[in-house]
C-alpha positions in Angstrom: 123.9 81.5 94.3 123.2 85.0 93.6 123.3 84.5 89.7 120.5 82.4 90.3 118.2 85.1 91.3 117.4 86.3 87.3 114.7 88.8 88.3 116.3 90.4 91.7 118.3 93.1 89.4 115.4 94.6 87.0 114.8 98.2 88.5 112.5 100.6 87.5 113.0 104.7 87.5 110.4 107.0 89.5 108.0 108.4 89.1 105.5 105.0 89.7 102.2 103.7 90.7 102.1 100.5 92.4 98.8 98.5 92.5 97.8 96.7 94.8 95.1 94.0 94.6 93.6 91.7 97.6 93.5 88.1 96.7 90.8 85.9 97.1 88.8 88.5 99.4 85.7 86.7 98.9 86.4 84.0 101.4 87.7 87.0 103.6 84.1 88.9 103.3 82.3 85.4 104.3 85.0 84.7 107.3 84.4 88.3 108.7 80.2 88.6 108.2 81.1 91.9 106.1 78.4 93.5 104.9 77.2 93.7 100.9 77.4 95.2 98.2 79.7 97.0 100.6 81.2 97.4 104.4 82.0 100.5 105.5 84.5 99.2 108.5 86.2 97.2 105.7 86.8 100.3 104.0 88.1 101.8 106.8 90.4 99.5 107.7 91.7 99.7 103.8 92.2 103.4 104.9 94.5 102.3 107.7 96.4 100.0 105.7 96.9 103.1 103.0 97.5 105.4 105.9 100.3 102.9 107.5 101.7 102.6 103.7 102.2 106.5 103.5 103.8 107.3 107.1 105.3 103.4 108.3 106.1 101.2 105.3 109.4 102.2 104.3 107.9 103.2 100.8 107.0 106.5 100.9 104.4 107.0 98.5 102.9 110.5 97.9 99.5 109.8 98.1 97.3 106.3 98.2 94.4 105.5 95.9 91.4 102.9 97.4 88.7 101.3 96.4 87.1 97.8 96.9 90.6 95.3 97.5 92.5 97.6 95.1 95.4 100.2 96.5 97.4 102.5 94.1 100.6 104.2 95.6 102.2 106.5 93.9 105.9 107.0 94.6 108.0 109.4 93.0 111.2 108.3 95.3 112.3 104.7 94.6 113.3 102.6 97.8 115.8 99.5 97.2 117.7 101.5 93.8 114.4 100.9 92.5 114.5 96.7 92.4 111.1 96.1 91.6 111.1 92.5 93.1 111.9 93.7 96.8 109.3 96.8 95.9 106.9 94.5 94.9 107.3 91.7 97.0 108.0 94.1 100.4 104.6 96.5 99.5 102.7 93.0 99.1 103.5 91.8 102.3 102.9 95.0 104.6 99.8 95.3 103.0 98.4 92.0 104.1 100.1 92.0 107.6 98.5 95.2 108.2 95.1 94.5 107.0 95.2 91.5 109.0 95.7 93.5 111.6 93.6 96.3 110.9 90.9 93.4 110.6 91.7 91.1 113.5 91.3 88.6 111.3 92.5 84.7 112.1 92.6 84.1 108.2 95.6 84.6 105.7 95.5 87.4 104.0 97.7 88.2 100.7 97.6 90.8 97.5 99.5 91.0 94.4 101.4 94.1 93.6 102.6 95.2 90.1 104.8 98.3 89.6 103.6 100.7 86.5 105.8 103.5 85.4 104.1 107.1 85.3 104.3 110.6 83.7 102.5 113.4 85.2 100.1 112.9 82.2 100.1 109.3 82.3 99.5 109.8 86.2 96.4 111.3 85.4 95.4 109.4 82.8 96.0 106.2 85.1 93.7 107.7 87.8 90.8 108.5 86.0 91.2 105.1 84.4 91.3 103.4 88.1 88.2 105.3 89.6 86.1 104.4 86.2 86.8 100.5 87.2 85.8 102.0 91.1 82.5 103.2 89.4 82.1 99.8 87.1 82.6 97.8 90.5 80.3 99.8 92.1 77.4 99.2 89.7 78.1 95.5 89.5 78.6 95.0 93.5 74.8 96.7 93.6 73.5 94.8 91.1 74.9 91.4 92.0 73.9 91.6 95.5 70.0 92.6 94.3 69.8 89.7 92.4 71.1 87.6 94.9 68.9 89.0 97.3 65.6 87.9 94.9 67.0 83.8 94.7 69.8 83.9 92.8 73.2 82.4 93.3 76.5 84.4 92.6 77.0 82.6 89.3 73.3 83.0 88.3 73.4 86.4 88.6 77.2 87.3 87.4 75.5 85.0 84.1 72.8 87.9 84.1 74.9 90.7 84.6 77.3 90.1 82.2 77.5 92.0 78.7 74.9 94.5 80.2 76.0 98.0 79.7 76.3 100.6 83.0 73.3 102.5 82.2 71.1 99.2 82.2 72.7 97.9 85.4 71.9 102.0 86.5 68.4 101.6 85.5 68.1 98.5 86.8 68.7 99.7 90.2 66.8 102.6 90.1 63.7 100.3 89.1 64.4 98.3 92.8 64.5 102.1 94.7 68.1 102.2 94.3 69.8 105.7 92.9 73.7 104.3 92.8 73.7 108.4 91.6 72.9 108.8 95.0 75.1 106.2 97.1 77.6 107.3 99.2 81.2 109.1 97.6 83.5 106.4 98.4 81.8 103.6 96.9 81.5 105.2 94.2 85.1 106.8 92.8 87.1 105.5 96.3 89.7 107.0 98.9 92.1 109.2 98.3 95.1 109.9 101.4 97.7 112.1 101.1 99.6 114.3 103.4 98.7 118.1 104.2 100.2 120.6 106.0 99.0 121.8 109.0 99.2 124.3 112.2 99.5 123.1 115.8 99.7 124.6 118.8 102.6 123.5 120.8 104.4 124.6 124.1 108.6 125.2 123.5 110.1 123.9 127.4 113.1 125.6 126.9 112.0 129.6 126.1 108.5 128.8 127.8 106.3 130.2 125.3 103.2 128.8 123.7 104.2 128.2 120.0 102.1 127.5 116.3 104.3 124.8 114.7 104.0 123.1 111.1 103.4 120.0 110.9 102.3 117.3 108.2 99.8 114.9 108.5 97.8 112.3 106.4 94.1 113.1 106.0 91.6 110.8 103.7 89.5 112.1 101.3 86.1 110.5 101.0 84.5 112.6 98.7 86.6 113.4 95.6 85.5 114.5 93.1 85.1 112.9 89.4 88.8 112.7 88.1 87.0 112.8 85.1 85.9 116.2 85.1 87.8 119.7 84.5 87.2 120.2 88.7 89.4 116.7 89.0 92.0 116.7 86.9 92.9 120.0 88.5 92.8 118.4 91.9 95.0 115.8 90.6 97.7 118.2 88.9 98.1 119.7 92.3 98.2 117.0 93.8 100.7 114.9 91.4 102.3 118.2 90.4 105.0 118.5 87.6 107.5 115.6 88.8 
């Protein structure tokens, strides 16, 4: 029977991103009362799921990249001889158990998940790419929910929003009292986690002495900077690194 499975033998070579996207999250934001344009213990609990990715998943990724429903991991160490069906299908599922977790939430929750092979270029290239569609949801999450405040329905105001260019949908904000210049970091260009190295004091039981070990530990960055700019791509070099 095992000829049968056509797909379970295509593999893929490191380094990768896999991305992540929640499905059908709109019925999840009605089910839970979570707030809009944006819910800050949502986002939290997408830092969890990242965080249990990184340190409990079997994966490994280096680092995790969130915003909105949307998780990049990058992995430069293939589990599974690289077989991007039981990558793809295993990162999919422990992503919704844990969310559901995370969330308490009585619904089913699923994503998709589609492997993309990198370069350190690329990998840059592919980041600064994902934050500008963090920023573009951004604008249109603020946007939407204005007009929807003011009578509109959601397909009333997606008809209104769409074509409109970023620095209308800006300016059209900042009319209402709204600066989206001035909204907080992580809805605007995400999450970042990734491990760091770190100092702790400890106690050795058999020599009796206090001791200073190293140890590593995953921290989530909610202010990064603009990938964009010289200051980000040099925070992502280090952080990718040559491979």
């Amino acid at each position: 029977m095992e000829n049968r499975e056509i797909f379970s033998a295509i593999t893929s070579i490191p380094p990768v991103f896999l991305r992540l996207d929640g499905r059908a999250f709109h019925t999840l934001t009605a089910d839970l009362g979570l707030q809009k344009p944006f819910d800050d213990l949502f986002n939290k609990a997408m830092v969890a799921v990242c965080t249990s990715l990184i340190s409990d998943s079997g994966l490994s990724p280096e680092f995790a990249y969130t915003f909105s429903d949307e998780i990049n991991l990058f992995i430069n160490k293939l589990p599974f001889n690289g077989r991007i069906e039981k990558i793809d299908s295993v990162a999919a599922s422990y992503a919704a158990s844990s969310l559901t977790i995370a969330l308490g939430s009585i619904s089913p929750l699923s994503f998709d998940c589609r492997v993309i092979p990198a370069t350190p270029e690329f990998a840059i290239e592919y980041l600064i790419n994902r934050q500008g569609e963090a920023w573009r949801n951004h604008i249109n999450a603020y946007c939407q929910q204005s007009l929807i405040a003011e009578g509109m329905n959601g397909r009333e105001a997606a008809h209104r929003l769409k074509g409109m260019q970023s620095q209308e949908m800006h300016e059209m904000m900042f009319s209402r009292g709204v600066n989206l210049s001035d909204t907080p970091a992580w809805q605007r260009r995400g999450v970042l986690m990734h491990k760091e190295k770190c100092e702790k004091s400890g106690h050795n039981p058999v020599t009796g002495e206090d001791v200073v070990v190293e140890r590593s530990e995953i921290v989530a960055n909610r202010e990064l900077p603009l990938f964009s700019s010289p200051e980000g791509k040099e925070f992502l070099r280090k952080l990718i690194g040559g491979f």
